[in-house]
C-alpha positions as CSV (number, residue, x, y, z in Angstrom):
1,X,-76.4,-21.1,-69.0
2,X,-75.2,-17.4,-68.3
3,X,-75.5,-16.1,-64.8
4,X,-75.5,-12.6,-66.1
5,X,-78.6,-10.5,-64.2
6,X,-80.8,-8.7,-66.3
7,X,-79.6,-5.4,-67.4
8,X,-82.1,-3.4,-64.9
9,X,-80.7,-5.6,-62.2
10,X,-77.5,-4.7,-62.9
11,X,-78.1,-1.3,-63.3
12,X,-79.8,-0.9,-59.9
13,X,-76.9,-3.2,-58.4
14,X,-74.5,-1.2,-60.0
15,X,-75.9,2.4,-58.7
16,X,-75.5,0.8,-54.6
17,X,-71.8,-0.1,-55.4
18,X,-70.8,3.2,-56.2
19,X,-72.9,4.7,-53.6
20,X,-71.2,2.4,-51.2
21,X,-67.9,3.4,-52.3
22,X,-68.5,7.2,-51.8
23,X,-66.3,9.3,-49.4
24,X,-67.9,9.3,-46.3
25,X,-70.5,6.1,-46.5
26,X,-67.9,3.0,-45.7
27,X,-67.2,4.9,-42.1
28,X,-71.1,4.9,-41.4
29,X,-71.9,1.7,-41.9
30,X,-70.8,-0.5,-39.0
31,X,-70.7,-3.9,-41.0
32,X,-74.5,-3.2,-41.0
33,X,-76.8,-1.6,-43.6
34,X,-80.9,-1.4,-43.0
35,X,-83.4,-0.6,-46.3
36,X,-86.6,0.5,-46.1
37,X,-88.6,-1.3,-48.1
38,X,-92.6,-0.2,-48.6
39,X,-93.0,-3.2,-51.0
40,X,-93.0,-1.0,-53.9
41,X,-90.6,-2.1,-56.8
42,X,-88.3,1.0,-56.3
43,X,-87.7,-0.2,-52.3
44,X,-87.5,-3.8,-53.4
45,X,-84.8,-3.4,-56.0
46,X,-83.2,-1.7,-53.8
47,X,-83.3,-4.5,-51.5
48,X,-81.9,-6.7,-53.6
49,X,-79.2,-5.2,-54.7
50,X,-78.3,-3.8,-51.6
51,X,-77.9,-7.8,-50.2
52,X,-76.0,-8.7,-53.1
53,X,-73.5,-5.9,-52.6
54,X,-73.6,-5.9,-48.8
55,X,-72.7,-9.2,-48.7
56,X,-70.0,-9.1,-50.9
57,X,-68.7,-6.4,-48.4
58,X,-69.2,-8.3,-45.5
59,X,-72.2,-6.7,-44.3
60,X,-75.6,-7.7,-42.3
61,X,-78.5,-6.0,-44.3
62,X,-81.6,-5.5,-42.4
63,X,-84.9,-4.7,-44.3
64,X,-87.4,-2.1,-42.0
65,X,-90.7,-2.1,-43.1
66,X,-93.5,0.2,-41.6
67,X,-97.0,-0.3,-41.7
68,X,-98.6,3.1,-41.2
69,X,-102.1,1.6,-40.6
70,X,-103.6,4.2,-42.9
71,X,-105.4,1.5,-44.7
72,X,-107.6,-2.2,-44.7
73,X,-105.0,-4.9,-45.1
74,X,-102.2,-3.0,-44.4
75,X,-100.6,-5.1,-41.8
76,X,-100.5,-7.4,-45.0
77,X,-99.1,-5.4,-47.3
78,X,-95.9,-4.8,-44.4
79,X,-95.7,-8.6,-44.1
80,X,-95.5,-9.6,-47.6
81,X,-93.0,-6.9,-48.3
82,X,-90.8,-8.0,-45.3
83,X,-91.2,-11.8,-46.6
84,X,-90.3,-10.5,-50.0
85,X,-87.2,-8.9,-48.6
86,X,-86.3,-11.9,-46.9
87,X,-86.2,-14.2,-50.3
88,X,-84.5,-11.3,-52.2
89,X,-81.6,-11.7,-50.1
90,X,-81.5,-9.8,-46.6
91,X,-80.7,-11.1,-43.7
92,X,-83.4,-9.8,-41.5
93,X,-87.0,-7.7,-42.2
94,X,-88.5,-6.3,-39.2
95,X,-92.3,-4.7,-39.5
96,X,-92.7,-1.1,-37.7
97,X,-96.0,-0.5,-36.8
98,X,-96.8,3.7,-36.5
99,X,-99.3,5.8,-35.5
100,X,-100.4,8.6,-38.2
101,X,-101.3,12.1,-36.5
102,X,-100.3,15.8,-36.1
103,X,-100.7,18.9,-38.6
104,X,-99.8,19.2,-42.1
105,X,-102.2,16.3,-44.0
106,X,-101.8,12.9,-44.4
107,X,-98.8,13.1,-46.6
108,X,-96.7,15.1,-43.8
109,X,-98.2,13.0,-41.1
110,X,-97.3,10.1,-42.7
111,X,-93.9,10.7,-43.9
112,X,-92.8,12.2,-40.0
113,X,-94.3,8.5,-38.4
114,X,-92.3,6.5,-40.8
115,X,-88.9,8.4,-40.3
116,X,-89.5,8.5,-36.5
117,X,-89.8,4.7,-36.5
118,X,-87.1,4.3,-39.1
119,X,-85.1,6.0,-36.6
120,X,-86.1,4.1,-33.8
121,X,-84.7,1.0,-35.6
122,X,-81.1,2.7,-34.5
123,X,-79.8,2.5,-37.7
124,X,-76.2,2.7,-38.8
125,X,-77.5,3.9,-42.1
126,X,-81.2,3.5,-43.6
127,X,-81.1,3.3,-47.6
128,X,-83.7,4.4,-49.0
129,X,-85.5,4.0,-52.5
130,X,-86.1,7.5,-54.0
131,X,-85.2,7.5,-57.7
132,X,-84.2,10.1,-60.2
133,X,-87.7,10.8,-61.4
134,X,-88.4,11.3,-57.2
135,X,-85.8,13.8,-57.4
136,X,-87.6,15.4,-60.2
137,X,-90.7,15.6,-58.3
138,X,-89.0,17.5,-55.8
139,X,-87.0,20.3,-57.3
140,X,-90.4,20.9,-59.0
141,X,-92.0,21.4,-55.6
142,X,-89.3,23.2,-54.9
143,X,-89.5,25.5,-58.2
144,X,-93.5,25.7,-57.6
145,X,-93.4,26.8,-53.9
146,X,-90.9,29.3,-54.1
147,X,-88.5,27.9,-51.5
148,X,-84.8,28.9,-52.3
149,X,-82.2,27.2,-53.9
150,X,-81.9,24.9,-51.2
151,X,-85.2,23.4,-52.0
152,X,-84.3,23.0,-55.5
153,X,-81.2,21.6,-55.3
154,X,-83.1,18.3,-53.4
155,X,-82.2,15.3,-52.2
156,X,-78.7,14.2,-51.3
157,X,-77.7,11.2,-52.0
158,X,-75.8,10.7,-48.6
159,X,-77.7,12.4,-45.5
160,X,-77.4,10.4,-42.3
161,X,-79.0,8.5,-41.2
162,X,-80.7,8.6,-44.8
163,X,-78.9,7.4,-48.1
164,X,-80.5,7.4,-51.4
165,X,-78.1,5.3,-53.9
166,X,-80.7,5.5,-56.3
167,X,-81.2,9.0,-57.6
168,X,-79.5,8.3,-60.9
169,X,-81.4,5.2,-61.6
170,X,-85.3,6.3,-63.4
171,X,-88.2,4.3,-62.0
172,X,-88.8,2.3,-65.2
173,X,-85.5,0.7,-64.4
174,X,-86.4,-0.7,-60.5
175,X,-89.8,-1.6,-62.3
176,X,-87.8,-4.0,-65.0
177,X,-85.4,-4.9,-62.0
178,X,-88.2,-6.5,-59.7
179,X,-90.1,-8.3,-63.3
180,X,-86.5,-9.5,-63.7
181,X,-86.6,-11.0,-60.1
182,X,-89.5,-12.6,-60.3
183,X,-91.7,-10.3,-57.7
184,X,-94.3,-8.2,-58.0
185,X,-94.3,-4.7,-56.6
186,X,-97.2,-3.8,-54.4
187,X,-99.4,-0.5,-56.0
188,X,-99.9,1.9,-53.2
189,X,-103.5,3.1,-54.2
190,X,-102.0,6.5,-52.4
191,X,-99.8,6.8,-55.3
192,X,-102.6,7.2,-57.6
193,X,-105.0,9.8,-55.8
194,X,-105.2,13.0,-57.1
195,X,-105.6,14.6,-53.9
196,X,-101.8,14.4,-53.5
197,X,-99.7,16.9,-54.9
198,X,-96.7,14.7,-55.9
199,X,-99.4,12.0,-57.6
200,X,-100.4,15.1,-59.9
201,X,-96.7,15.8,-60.4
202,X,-96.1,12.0,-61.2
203,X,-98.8,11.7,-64.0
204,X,-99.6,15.1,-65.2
205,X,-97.3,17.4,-65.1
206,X,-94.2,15.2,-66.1
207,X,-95.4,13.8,-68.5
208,X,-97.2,17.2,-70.4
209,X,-93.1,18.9,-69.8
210,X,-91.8,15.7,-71.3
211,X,-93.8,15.7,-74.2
212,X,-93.6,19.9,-75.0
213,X,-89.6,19.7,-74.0
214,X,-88.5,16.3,-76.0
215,X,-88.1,14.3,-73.0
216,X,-85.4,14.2,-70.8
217,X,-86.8,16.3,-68.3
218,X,-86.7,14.5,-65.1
219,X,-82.8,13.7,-66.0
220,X,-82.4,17.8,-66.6
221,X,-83.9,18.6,-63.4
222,X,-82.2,16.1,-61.9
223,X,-79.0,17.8,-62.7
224,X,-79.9,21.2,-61.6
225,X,-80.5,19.8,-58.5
226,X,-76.8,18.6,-58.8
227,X,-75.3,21.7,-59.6
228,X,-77.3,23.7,-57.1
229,X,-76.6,21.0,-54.7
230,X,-72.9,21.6,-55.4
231,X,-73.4,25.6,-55.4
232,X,-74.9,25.3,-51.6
233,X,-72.1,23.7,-50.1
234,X,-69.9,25.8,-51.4
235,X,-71.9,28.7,-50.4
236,X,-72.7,26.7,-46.6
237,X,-68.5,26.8,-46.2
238,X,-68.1,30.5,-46.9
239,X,-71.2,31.3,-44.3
240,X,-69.8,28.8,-41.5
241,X,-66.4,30.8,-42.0
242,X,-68.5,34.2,-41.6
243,X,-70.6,33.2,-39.0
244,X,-66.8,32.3,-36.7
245,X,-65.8,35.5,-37.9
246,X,-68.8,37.3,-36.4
247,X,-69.1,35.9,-33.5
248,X,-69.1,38.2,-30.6
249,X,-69.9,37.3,-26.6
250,X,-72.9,39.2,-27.1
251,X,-74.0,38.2,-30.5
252,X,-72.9,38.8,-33.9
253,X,-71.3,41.4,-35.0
254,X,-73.0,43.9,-37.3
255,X,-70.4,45.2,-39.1
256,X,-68.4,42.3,-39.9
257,X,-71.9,41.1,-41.3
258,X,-72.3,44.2,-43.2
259,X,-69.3,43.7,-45.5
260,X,-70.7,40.9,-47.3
261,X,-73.1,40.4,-50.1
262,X,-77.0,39.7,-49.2
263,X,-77.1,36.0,-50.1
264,X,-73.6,35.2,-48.0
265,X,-75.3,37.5,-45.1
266,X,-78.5,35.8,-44.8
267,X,-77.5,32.4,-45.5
268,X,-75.0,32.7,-42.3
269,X,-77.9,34.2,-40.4
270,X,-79.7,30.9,-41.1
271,X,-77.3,29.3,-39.8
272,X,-76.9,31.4,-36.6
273,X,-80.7,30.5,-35.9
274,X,-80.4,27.3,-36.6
275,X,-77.5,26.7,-34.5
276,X,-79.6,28.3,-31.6
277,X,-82.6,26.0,-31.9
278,X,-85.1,28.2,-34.2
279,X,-86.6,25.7,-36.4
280,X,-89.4,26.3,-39.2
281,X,-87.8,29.8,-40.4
282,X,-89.4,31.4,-43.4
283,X,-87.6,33.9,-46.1
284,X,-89.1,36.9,-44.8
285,X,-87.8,36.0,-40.7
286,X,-84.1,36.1,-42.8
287,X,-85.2,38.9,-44.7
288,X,-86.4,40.8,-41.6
289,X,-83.6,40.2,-39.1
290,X,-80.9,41.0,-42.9
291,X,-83.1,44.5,-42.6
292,X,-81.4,44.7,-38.8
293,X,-78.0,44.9,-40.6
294,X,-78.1,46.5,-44.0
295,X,-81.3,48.8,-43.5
296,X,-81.0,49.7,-39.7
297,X,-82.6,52.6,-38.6
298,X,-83.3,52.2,-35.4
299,X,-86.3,49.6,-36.2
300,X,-87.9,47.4,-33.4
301,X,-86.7,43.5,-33.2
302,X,-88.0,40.3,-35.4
303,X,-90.1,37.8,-33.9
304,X,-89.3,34.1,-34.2
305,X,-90.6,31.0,-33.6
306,X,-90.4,29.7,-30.1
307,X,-91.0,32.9,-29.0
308,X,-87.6,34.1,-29.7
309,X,-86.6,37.6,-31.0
310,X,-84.1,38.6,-32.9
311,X,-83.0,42.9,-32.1
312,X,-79.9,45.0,-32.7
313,X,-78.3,46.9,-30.0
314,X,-74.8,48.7,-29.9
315,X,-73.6,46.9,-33.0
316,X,-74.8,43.3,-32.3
317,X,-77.8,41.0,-33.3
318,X,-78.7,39.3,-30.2
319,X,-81.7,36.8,-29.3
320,X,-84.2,37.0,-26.4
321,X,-86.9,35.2,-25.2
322,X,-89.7,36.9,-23.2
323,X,-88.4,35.0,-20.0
324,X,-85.0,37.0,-20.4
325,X,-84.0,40.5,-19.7
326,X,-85.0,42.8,-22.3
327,X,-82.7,45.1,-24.1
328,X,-84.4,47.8,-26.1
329,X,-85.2,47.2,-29.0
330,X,-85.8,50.7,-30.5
331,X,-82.1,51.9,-29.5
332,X,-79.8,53.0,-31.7
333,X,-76.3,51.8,-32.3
């Protein structure tokens, strides 16, 4: 009798060794490796496959499971999936129990409760499920809201504390890997409601560009995300070289910042900002403080979030808050 696993087993087996192998995971993982599993099929293939191959490397695999309470029978649903995890292999399944609140809708709410307990489990790495055609989803979302190639390049595979060894493998596959195994996936009735934009994505959009392009899309997307991904890192090493290079004890320096193309220049601003704390930065912040450098004349400074502003004066981009002393802002170089 062969001991072969199914093909989709394999497959989904396959995709964690040679995520395991890349540069850069092996250091991370600690001789532990934690999955978190929803009790969908894509989480649960990945749970198996991730014992099979963790143990072969020596490793302690630890299956977190949160229950975000959102609905009847939930605490259920976690419990199966962790018991589920448990006979596919791991070593330990642990149910984290969240509370869903704060701005942006359910979907936001939801996915910034389950990474904050995810990250409460103090990981050495947290695997997680998303597949190619997830991918997909999201360099569309990316395409649709206009973000920047940053947005459209997506998900990386390796992005502690998050890796994603699945983003070559399509959904059908972890859906013929859990048949295969013998379990059956739990149906999120979320991922059916229309009200969410990635449901719409999932079973309307897709499939009408899969059937007017041939097919292949989600693969094709999935690739641009590659190469942009790819693009952006190369781009992120030439900005972090700028951003040393104009660095003054006052701020940055205008003129070495105005030597450089527009992309390089704003992207190292970015940084800068970043670097200082200023979170939730739109295009036109970037676009605004870029104006300080390659369209100055004499122009007042750029508010930021946090109450931070960002203002030229003598030939360097500085940032204030209203609790520090004020430079003018309307001063010429």
């Amino acid at each position: 009798m062969s001991t072969r696993p199914a093909p989709a087993v394999a497959a989904v087996r396959l995709a964690v060794k040679r995520f395991v192998e890349e540069p850069g995971v092996q250091e991370r993982l600690g001789g532990e490796v934690c999955v978190a599993v929803s009790g969908g099929a894509d989480s649960l293939a990945l749970a198996e496959a991730t014992a099979y191959v963790g143990h072969h490397l020596g490793l302690r695999v630890r299956a977190l499971v949160v229950d975000h309470a959102l609905q009847d029978g939930s605490a259920d649903v976690a419990r199966t999936a962790a018991d589920t995890s448990l006979r596919l292999g791991v070593d330990s399944a642990e149910v984290l129990t969240v509370e869903v609140a704060g701005v942006g809708g359910p979907e936001a709410a939801a996915r910034r409760a389950r990474y904050a307990a995810l990250r409460g489990a103090q990981p050495t790495l947290v695997l997680l499920g998303h597949t190619l055609d997830d991918q997909a989803e999201t360099v569309l979302l990316g395409l649709g809201r206009g973000s920047g190639p940053r947005s459209v390049s997506g998900m990386r595979s390796l992005d502690p504390p998050w890796g994603r060894p699945l983003l070559g493998v399509p959904r059908t596959i972890t859906r013929e890997a859990c048949f295969a195994l013998g379990v059956e996936p739990w149906q999120d009735p979320h991922n059916a409601d229309p009200r969410f934009t990635r449901v719409r994505l999932r079973t309307e959009v897709l499939p009408l560009l899969e059937d007017v392009l041939a097919g292949g899309v989600a693969a094709a997307l999935a690739r641009t995300a590659a190469h942009l991904r790819e693009d952006n890192e190369a781009l992120d090493t030439l900005a972090a070289d700028l951003l040393t290079r104009a660095r003054a004890e006052d701020g940055l320096d205008t003129a070495v910042l105005a030597t450089v193309p527009a992309a390089l220049r704003r992207r190292t601003l970015r940084r800068w900002l970043l670097d200082a704390g200023v979170r939730e930065l739109t295009d036109g912040h970037l676009r605004g403080i870029d104006a300080l450098i390659a369209d100055w004349h004499g122009q007042g400074g750029v508010w930021l979030p946090g109450h931070l502003e960002a203002k030229r004066c003598h030939g360097r981009l500085s940032l204030s808050s209203p609790d520090s002393s004020p430079e003018s802002t309307t001063r010429g170089d």
